[in-house]
Structures are given as structure tokens and as C-alpha cells.
C-alpha positions as CSV (number, residue, x, y, z in Angstrom):
1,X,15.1,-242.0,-201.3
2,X,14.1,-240.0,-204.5
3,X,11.5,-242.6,-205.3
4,X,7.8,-242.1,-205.3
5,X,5.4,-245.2,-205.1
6,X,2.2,-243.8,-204.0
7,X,0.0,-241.0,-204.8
8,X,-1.1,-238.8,-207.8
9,X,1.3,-237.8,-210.7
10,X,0.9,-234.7,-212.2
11,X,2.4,-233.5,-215.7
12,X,2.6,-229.5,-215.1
13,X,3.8,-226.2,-216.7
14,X,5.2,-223.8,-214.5
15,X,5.7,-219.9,-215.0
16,X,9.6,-219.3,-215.3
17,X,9.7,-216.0,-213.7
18,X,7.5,-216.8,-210.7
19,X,7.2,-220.6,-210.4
20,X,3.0,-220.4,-210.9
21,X,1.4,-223.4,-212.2
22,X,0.4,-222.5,-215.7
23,X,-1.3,-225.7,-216.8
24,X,-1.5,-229.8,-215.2
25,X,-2.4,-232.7,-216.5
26,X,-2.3,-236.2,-215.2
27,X,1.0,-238.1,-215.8
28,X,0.8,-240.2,-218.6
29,X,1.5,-243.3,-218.4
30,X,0.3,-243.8,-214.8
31,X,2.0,-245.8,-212.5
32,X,-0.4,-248.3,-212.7
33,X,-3.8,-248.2,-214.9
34,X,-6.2,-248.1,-212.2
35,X,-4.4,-247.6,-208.7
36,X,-2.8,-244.6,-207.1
37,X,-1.0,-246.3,-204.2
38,X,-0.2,-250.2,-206.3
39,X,1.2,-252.8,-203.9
40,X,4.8,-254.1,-205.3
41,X,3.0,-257.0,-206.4
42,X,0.6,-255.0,-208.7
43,X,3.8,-252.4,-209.5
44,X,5.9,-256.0,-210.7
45,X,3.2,-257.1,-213.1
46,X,2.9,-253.8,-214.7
47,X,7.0,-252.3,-215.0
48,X,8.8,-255.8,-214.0
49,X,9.9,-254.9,-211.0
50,X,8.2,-253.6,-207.7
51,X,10.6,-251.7,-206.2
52,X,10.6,-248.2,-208.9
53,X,13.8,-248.7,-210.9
54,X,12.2,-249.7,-213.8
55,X,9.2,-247.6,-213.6
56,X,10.8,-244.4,-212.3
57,X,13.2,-244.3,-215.2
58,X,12.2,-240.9,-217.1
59,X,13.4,-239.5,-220.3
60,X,12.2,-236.4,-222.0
61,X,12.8,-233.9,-225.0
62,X,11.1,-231.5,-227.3
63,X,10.3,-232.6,-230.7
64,X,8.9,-230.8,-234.1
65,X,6.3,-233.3,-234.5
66,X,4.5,-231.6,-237.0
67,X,7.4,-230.3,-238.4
68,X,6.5,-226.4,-237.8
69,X,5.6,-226.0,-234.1
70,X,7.9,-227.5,-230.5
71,X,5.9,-230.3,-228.9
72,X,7.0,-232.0,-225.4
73,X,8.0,-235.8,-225.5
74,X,7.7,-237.4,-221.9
75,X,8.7,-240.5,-221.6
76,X,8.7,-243.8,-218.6
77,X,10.7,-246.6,-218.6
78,X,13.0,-248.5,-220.8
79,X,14.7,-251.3,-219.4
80,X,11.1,-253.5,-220.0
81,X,7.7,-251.7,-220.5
82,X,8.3,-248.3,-222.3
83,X,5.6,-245.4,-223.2
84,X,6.3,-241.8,-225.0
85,X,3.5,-239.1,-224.7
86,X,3.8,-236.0,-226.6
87,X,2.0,-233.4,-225.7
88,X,1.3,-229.5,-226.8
89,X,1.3,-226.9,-224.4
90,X,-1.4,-224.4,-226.2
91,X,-3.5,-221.8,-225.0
92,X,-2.7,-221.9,-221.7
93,X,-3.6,-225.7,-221.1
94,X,-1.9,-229.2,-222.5
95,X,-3.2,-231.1,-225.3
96,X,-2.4,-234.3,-225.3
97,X,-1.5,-235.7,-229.0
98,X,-0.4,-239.4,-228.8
99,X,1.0,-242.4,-226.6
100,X,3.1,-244.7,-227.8
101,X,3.1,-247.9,-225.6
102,X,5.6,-251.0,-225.8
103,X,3.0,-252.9,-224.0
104,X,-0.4,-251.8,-225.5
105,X,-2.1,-255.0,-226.0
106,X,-4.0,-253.9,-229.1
107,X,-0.7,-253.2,-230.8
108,X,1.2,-256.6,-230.5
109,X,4.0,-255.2,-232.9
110,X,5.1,-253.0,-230.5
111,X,6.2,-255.6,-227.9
112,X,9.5,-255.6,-230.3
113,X,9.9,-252.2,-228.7
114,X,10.4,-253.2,-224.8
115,X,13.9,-253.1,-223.0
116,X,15.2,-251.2,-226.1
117,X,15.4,-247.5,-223.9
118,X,19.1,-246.2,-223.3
119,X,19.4,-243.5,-220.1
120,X,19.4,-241.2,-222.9
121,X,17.7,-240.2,-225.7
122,X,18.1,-237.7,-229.3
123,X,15.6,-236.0,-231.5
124,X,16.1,-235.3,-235.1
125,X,14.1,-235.4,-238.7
126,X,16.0,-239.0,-239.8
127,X,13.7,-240.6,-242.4
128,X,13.6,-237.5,-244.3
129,X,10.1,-236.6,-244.2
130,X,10.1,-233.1,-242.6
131,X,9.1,-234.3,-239.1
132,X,10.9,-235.2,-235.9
133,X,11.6,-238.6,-234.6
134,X,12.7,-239.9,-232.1
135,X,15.8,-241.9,-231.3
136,X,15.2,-243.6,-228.1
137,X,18.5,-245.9,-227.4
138,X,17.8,-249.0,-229.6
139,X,14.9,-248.0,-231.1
140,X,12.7,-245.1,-232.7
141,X,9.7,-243.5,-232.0
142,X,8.0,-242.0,-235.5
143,X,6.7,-238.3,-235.5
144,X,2.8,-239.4,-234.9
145,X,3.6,-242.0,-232.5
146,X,4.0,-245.2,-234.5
147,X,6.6,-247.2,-234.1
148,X,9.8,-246.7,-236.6
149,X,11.4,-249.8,-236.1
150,X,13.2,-251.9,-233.1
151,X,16.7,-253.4,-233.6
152,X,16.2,-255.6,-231.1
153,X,19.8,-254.6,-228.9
154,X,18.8,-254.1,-225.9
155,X,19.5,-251.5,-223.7
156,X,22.5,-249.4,-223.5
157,X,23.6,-246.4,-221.6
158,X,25.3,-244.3,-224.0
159,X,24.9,-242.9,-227.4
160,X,24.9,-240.5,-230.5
161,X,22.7,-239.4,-233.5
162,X,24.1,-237.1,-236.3
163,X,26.0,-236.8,-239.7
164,X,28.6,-239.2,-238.1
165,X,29.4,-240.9,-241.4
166,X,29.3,-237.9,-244.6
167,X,29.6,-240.3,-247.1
168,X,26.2,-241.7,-246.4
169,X,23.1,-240.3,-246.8
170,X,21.2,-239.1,-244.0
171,X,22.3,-239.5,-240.5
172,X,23.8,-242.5,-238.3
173,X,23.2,-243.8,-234.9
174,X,26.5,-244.7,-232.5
175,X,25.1,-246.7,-229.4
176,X,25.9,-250.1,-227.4
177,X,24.6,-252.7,-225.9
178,X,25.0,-253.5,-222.1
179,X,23.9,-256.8,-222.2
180,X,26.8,-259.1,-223.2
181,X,26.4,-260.2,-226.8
182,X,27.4,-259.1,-230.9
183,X,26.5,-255.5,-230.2
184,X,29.1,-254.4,-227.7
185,X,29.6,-251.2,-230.1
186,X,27.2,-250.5,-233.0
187,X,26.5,-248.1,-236.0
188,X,23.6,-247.9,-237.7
189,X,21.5,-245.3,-240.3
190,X,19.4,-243.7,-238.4
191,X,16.2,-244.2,-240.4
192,X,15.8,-247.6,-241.1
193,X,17.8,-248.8,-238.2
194,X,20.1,-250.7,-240.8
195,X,23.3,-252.1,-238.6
196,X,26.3,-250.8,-241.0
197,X,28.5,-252.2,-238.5
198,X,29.4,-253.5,-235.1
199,X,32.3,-254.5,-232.6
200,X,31.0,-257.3,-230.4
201,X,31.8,-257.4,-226.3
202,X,34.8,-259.7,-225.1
203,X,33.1,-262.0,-223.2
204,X,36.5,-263.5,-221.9
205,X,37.6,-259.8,-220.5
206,X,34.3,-258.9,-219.5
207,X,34.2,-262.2,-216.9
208,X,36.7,-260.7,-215.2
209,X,35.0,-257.5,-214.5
210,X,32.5,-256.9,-211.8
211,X,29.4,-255.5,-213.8
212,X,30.0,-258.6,-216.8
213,X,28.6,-256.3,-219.0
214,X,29.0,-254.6,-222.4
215,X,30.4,-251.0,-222.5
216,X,29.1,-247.8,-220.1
217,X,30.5,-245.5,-222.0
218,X,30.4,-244.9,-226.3
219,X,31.6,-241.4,-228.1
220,X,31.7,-240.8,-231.9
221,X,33.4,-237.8,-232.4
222,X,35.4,-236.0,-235.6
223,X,39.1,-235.9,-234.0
224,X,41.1,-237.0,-237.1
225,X,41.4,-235.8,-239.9
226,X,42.6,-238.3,-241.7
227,X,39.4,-240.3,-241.9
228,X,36.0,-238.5,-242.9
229,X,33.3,-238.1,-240.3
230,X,33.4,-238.9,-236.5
231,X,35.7,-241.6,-235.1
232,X,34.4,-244.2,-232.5
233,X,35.7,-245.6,-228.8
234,X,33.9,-247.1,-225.8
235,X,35.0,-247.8,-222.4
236,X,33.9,-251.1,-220.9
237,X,33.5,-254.4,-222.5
238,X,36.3,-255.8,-223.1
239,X,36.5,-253.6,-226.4
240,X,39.6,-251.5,-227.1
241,X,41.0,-249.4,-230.1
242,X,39.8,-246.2,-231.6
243,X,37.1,-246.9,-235.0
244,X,36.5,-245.2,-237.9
245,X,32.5,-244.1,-238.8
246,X,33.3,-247.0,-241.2
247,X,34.1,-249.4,-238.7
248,X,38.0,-249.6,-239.4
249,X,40.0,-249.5,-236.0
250,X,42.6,-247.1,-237.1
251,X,44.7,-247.0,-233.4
252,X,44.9,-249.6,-230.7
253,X,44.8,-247.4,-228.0
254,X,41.7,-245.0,-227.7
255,X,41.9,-241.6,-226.2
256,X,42.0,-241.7,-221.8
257,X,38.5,-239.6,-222.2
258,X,35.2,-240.9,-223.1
259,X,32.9,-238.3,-222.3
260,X,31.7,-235.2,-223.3
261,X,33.4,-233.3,-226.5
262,X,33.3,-229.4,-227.4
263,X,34.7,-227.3,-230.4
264,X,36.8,-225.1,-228.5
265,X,40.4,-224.6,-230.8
266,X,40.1,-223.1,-234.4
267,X,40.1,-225.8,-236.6
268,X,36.8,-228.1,-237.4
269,X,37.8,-230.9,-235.4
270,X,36.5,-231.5,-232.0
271,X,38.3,-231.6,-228.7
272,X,37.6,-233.8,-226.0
273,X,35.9,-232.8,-222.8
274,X,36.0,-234.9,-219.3
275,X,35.5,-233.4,-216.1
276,X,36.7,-229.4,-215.9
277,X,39.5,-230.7,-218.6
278,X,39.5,-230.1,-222.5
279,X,42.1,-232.1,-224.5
280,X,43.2,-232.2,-227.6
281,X,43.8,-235.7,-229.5
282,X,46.7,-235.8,-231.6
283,X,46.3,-238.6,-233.9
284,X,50.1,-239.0,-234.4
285,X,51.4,-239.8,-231.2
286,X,47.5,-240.9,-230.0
287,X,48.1,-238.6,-227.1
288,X,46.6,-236.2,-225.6
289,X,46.9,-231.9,-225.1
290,X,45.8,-230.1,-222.1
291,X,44.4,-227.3,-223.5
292,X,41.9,-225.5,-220.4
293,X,41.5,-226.4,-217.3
294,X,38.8,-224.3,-215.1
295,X,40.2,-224.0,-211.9
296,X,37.8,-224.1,-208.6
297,X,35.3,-225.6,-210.6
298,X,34.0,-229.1,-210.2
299,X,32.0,-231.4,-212.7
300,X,28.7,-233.0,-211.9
301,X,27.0,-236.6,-211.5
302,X,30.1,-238.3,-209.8
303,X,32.0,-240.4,-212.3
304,X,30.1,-239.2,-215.5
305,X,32.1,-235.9,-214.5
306,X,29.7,-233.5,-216.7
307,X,29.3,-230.3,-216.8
308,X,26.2,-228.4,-216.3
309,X,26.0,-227.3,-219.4
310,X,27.6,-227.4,-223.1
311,X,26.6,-225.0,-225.9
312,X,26.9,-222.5,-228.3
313,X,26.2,-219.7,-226.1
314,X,27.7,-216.6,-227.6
315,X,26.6,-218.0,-231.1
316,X,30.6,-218.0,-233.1
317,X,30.3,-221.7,-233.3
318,X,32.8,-222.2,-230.8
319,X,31.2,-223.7,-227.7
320,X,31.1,-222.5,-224.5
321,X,31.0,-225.0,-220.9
322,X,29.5,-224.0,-217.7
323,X,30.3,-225.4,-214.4
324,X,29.8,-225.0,-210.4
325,X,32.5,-223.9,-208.4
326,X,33.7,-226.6,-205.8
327,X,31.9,-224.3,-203.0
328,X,28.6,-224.2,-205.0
329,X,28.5,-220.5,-204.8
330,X,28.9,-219.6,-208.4
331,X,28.3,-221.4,-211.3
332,X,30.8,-219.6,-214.4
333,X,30.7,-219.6,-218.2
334,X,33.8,-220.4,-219.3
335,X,34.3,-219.3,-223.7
336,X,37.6,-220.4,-225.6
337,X,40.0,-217.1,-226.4
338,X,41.9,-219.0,-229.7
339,X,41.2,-217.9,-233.1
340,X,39.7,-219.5,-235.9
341,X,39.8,-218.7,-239.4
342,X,36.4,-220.4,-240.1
343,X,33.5,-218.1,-240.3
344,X,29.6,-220.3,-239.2
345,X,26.2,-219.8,-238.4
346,X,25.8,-220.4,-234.6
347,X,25.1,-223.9,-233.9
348,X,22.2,-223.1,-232.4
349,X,20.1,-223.0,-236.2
350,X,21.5,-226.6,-236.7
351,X,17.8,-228.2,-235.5
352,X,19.5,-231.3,-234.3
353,X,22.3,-229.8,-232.3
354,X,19.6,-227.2,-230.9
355,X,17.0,-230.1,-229.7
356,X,20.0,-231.5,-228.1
357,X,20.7,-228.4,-225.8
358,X,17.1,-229.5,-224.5
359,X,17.9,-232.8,-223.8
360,X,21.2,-232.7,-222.7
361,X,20.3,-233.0,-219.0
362,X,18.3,-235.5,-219.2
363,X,19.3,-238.9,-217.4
364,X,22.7,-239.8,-218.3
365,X,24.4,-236.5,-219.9
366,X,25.6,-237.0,-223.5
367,X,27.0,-233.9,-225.6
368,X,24.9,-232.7,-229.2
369,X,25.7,-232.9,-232.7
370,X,25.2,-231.5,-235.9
371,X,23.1,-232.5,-238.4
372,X,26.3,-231.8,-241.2
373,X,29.6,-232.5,-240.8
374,X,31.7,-229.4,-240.5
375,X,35.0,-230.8,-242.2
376,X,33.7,-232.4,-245.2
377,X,31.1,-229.1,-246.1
378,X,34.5,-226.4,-246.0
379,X,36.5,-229.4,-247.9
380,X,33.7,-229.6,-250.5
């Protein structure tokens, strides 16, 4: 059933070309300290639950821990007990560099830290100091392995790091908060973990939904230019309206899609992409512009309806989107053919927006960002 209980676990690097095993090392964390094969009992008092949904939950990324050189972040569980190892793969062998463990019992600060994991994860330099962190749902994960801070949230399943707000220093976090409470939809600066604002869930709607929990889904993207930096919506509790990076609902009605986004058309804005669909928001009439469809193709992970891939490929700026074909026989890179009159770097050099290529697949799909904000540097 896709989860394993029993036996050794292995952290391995494998040759790309031929599929060799270049280096292994033993899993860490473990699934339990001292046991391969843990009875449900022993798996309960280690991950909270017996049964592998909290301890099979995995998250990873590569991080510039040191600032110069890529280093691999693996990471187990968040909905209780949660541990980050980074490693360096050097010399043909792994090196282990640092664990970071919610529920080391020699660091009792970091019990602040459990339960705080979303199914996804980001990776950027946000306090400033020249080294990666990272941003791991509701709370952050410092470049040697200390603890950043814990807002205390919860857990959420959806969210975004980036210059989201460019008339604040530094860089903001967009994320929810699944458990019913203040923090349906949140913003926050990335570094210090500072709430700037939030949006809390309706607990009168949400009692009439099956889940009775906060929102599934959270975007913060730039799609009006009217307001400076990226604008905010959620799907799921109870919450409605489209929000400003300053937390000012500007439309009642948020766009249909909350899912993916791409820059696709010419101007600096992004478009919206759900399923094998981009859109284009048009803030007058808060509608919505069919602007590709990729026909015979499918999207991936059921509902989420993502695509294999998002990213500057061909290195204009513009993004390109990959997807299977319905018959799994192909899968096709699809590039926009509309004009721009803006001349960038390839996304790719942006270190946030690269990191997130790497992560993108991980868990619960969510799209990269830049570490700028396009419109306000050509307005400046």
C-alpha cells in the first residue's frame, strides 16, 4: 500500500545515466531509534500514530547551507515529531552535517517546533545572512540546523516564500492553517516569522463542510497591477475574496483557479495555471481569459491537477509547462509564442526561484518564486 513499516532504510545516491548506487547511508531519522521492524505500539510512541501516516510523511530540498556549495535537506514528518538532516554528497560518499529534531530531549526549545510541517516546503537566504534556510510550513529551519523560530500555526497544506510584498524588506511567507482557528490565511516576514497579517477561518461555514477544516488550498501571486506585489486567495475555510500582500481584500470574488501560476503573456504579471489550462485574470471584470489549452494532455496528482513540471526552461523568462499525454506515451514541453517587450535574465539565476525547481515535486506540488518582484524593479 506504498507504506513501509519494517526493515532497513537506506539514504542512497544513484548514478543518472546507469542507475549504480554511488554512495548509501542509513536513513536519518530512523524509524525508530533502536528497532528495524517496531510494533505499532513502539511506532505510536515515537511518530504519534502506528499506522505510517505520520512517520512516512517526507519532504526534501537542496539548500546552500554554507552559502557557496548545494547540500541535500531530507526531511520526516510534520504533522507531530519532525527531523531535517542535511547532508553533503562529497567525494564519492555522504557526509552527514546536522539533524535538527523537534523531539530531541536535550533541546527542549525545539518541542515549539512539532506539528508545524506543511506537505510542502521552500528554501531561500531570509534573515539575510548569506546562507540558506529553510521554510518548512509554519516554521524555519536555520542554515546550521538550529532552530529559526516556530509560529506556533500548526500545520497547513499549502504555501509560498518570496518578495511577495516589495515594499518591505526582505521576503514574506503566504501559508494557512488547517486546523480551525485565527490563522485560516496568514502572511508573515519570512525571517523573524513576524505575522503582518491574517484572515481567520469561518467556523460557521466550515461546520457545514465535511473536512471542518481551514483552507487546502493558498496562492499569492502578482495579477493586478493596481496593487504592488502578489495578491492572495485560498480555497476552503469558509474564507472568500481576493487580498492584497497588505492584507486589504480588494474583490469579493477570488479567481475559479487556485493552483499553480506561470509567466506565459508579455507583461510582468502572472497568469494562472490549473490543470492543462492557463488563464488570465482580468482585475476589471474579475474574470477570467483562456489563453492555452494543451490538448491530449492530462495533469497529475488527481484534484491538485499539476503538471509535471513548471520552469524556465529555454531561459527568456517566460516559463515553459510540461505535461503527459492522456495515453502516457509522451510527455511534451509546451513554451508560450506571445511577445514581450521586457528583456530578463533567465529565472533560473534567481537562487530562490532555482531551489524551487528542486523542490517543486516534492509532496503537495506548489509553483516557485522570485526572490524580486518583477513589476516594481522595471517601474523603479
Amino acid at each position: 500500500e506504498g507504506v513501509i513499516m519494517k526493515g532497513p532504510e537506506y539514504l542512497s545516491v544513484f548514478d543518472g545515466e546507469t542507475g549504480a548506487i554511488k554512495a548509501n547511508a542509513k536513513y536519518i531519522p530512523a524509524r525508530h531509534p533502536e528497532k528495524e521492524n517496531p510494533s505499532p505500539q513502539e511506532m505510536s510512541e515515537i511518530w504519534s500514530d502506528g499506522y505510517g501516516n505520520r512517520s512516512e510523511r517526507y519532504l526534501a530540498c537542496v539548500a546552500y547551507l554554507d552559502g557557496e556549495h548545494p547540500s541535500i535537506v531530507m526531511c520526516r514528518g510534520y504533522y507531530s515529531r519532525t527531523v531535517l538532516a542535511a547532508w553533503n554528497y562529497q567525494d564519492g560518499r555522504l557526509v552527514h552535517l546536522w539533524t535538527f529534531d523537534s523531539d530531541d530531549i536535550a533541546h527542549p526549545e525545539h518541542f515549539a517546533y512539532r506539528g508545524m510541517g506543511n506537505h510542502n516546503l521552500s528554501v531561500g537566504d531570509v534573515d539575510g545572512d548569506g546562507y540558506d534556510e529553510i521554510i518548512y510550513g509554519n516554521m524555519a529551519v536555520d542554515h546550521d540546523g538550529k532552530g529559526l523560530y516556530s509560529t506556533g500555526i500548526g500545520h497547513a497544506d499549502a504555501m509560498h516564500l518570496g518578495d511577495l510584498d516589495p515594499q518591505r524588506p526582505g521576503l514574506e511567507v503566504f501559508n494557512t492553517q488547517e486546523p480551525v482557528g485565527a490563522y485560516g490565511m496568514n502572511f508573515r516576514q519570512a525571517g523573524s516569522g513576524e505575522i503582518y497579517w491574517n484572515v481567520p477561518t469561518d467556523s460557521v461555514a466550515v461546520s457545514y463542510e465535511r473536512k471542518q477544516q481551514g483552507p487546502g488550498r493558498a496562492v499569492a501571486f502578482d495579477i493586478d497591477e493596481r496593487y504592488p506585489g502578489a495578491e492572495c486567495w485560498v480555497r476552503g475555510g469558509g474564507i472568500s475574496g481576493l487580498y492584497t500582500c497588505k492584507g486589504e481584500k480588494i474583490a469579493e470574488r477570488a479567481p475559479r483557479s487556485c493552483n499553480f501560476a506561470i509567466y506565459w503573456d508579455g507583461d510582468l504579471l502572472r497568469e494562472l495555471l490549473d490543470g492543462t489550462r492557463i488563464q488570465k485574470y482580468h482585475w476589471q471584470e474579475s474574470d477570467l481569459e483562456m489563453l492555452f489549452m494543451a490538448e491530449g494532455c492530462r495533469s497529475n496528482n488527481g484534484s491538485k491537477s499539476t503538471p509535471s513540471i513548471s520552469a524556465d526552461i529555454y531561459g527568456d523568462w517566460r516559463e515553459e509547462v510540461v505535461f503527459p499525454t492522456r495515453d502516457n506515451k509522451e510527455l511534451r514541453v509546451y513554451t508560450t509564442t506571445i511577445p514581450t517587450d521586457y528583456r530578463l535574465p533567465s529565472l533560473m539565476y534567481d537562487p530562490i526561484y532555482r531551489l524551487g525547481i528542486v523542490w517543486q515535486n516534492v509532496a503537495y506540488n506548489i509553483p516557485p518564486h522570485l526572490s524580486v518582484d518583477l513589476v516594481s524593479k522595471f517601474r523603479k
